[in-house]
N, C-alpha and C positions, 0 to 999 in steps of 0.2 A: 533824572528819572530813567533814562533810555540808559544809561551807565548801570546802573541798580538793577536793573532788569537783566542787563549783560553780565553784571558780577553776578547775578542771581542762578541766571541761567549756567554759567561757567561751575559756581558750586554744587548745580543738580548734576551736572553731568559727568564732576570728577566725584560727587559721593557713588555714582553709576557705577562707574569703570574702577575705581579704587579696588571694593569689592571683587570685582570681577577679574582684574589683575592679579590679588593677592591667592585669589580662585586656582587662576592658570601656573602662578609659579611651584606654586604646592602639588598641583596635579603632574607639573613637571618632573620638580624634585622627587616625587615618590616614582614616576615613572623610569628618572633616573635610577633611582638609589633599585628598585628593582630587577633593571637590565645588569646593574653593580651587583646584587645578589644570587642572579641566575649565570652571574661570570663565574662567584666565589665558590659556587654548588658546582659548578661542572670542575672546576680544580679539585676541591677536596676528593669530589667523584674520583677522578682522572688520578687522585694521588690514592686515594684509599686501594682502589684495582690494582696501581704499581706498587703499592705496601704488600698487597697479599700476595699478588705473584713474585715478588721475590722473597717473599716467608716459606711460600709454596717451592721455590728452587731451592732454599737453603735445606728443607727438610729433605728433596730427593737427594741434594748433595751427600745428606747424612746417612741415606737407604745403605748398605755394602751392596755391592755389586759384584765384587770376588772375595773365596775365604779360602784360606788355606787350614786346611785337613790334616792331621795326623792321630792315627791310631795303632796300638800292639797289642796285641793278646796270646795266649796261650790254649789251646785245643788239643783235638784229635779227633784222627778220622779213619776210613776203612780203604784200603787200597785192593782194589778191585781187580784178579788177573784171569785173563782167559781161560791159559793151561796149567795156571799153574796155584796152588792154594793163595786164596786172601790171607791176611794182616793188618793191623793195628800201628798206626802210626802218630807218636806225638808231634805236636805242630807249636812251632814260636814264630809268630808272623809282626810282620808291621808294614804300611802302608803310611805314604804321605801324598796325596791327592790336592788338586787345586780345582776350588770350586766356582762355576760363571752362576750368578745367580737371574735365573729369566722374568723372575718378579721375586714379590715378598713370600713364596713360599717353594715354588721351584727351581731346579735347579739341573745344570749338567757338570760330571766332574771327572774327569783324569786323573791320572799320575803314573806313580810307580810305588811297587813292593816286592818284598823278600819274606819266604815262608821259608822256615829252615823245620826239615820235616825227619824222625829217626825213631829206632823202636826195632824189636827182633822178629823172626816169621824164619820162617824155613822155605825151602823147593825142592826141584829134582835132584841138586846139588848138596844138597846141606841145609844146615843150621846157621843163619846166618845173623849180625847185625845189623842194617838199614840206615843209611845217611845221606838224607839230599838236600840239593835246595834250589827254589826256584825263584827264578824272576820273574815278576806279573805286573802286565798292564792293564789296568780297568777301565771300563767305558759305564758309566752310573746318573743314572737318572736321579735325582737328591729331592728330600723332601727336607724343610726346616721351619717347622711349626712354637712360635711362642707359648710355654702352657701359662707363663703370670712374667713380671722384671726383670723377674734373676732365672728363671726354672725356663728349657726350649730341649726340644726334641731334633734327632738328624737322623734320617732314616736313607738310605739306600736300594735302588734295584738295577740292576746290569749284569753284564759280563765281562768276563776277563780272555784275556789269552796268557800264556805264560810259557817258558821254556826251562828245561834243567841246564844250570851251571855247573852240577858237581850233582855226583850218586857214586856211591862208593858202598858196595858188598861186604861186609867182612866175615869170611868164613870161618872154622876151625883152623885150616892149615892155609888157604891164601887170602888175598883180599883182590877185587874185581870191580873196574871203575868202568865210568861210563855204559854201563848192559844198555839201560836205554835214552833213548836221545830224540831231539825234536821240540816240535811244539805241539801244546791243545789248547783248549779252548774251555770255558765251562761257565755257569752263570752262578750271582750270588745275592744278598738280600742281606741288610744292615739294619741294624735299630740301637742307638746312641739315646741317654737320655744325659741333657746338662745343665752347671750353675755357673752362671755368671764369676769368675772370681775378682775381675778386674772391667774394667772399661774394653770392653770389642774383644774380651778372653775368657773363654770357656774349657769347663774340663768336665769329666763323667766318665761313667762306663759307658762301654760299647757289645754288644753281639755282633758276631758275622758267621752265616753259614753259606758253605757253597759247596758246590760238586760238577766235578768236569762232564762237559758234555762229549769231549774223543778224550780218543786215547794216545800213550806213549806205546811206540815201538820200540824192542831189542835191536839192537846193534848187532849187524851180520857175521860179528867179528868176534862173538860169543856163545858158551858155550846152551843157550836156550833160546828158546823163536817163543815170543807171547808178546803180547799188547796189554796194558793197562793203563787204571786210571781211577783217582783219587773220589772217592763219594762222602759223602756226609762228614764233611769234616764244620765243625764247631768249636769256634773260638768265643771266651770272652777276655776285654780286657779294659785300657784305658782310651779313651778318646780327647783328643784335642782341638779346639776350633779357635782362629785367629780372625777377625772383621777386617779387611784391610779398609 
């Protein structure tokens, strides 16, 4: 009897705790498998943010950050003299400039160009023919706006300085180089419209107008004393733009 009561009591108390066991391991396990799922969240987390910030580097990788610039055109403009009558001068220029770009739509740009500038006019001397040409350095503040894929805009505003390499007179009976000589200065204004032809290569037209703000002086060692200087000269031509 006292046995029976003991096996009896032993089965009340493992159907007790059975229960109760199979209670705790469950409540375990999920507690596990939970602290397992808030490990696997902070990884994916942790990978998705290092997925996007290096999507985000590749794409500024891809931004251009320098282009280089080339344009030529043809004009004319009015040469401007103290003492002596104005004139009419044709203009064949070209420029190749290198462009830093400050964001996606500003910019600063340098270089170098050659305006070959000639055309007739007279003075106190004569009848004469007109031939110069000069060197120019720009200093340009850049604008480069996307209008759609393939179709962007490149506009310009700065100043230049520039100096004569060569002026040469041609009269009736002699011919007269360097009259004047030096450097000036003057400012100018660009508007380029272009199409994608190729991957980071762009072509268009281009305008450029400028006009010197000094002037060139005669050469002491001639036979006229005057200062002048080039105004409204108007070009259009071709424009070029390279993404490096």
């Amino acid at each position: 009897m006292q046995k029976y009561l003991a096996r009896s009591s032993t089965e009340k108390t493992s159907l007790i705790t059975c229960p109760t066991f199979h209670i705790l391991t469950v409540v375990q396990h999920l507690t596990k498998n939970r602290k397992s799922m808030k490990k696997s969240n902070y990884i994916l987390l942790f990978a998705f943010f290092l997925t996007f910030n290096l999507i985000k580097a590749q794409d500024e990788v891809k931004e251009s950050k320098f282009n280089i610039i080339g344009y030529g055109g043809i004009g004319y403009g009015i040469v401007e003299n103290d003492n002596e009558p104005n004139y009419n001068l044709n203009s064949n220029s070209g420029e190749i400039l290198f462009n830093y770009n400050l964001n996606q739509k500003f910019g600063i740009a340098t270089g170098i160009g050659i305006n070959e500038l000639s055309g007739n006019g007279f003075n106190s001397i004569g009848n004469f023919y007109h031939e110069r040409s000069l060197l120019k350095i720009p200093l340009l503040f850049t604008l480069n706006s996307n209008l759609s894929d393939d179709f962007k805009i490149f506009a310009n505003l700065g100043f230049f300085g520039q100096t004569i390499i060569k002026d040469e007179y041609q009269f009736i009976n002699s011919t007269q180089k360097d009259i004047y000589e030096g450097w000036n200065f003057g400012a100018q204004i660009g508007l380029g419209f272009l199409y994608e032809i190729f991957d980071n290569y762009y072509a268009g037209i281009n305008y450029i107008g400028q006009s010197d703000l000094s002037k060139f002086e005669t050469n002491n060692n001639v036979g006229i004393n005057d200062e002048q200087k080039m105004k409204n000269l108007n070009s259009v031509g071709i424009i070029l733009i390279i993404e490096l």
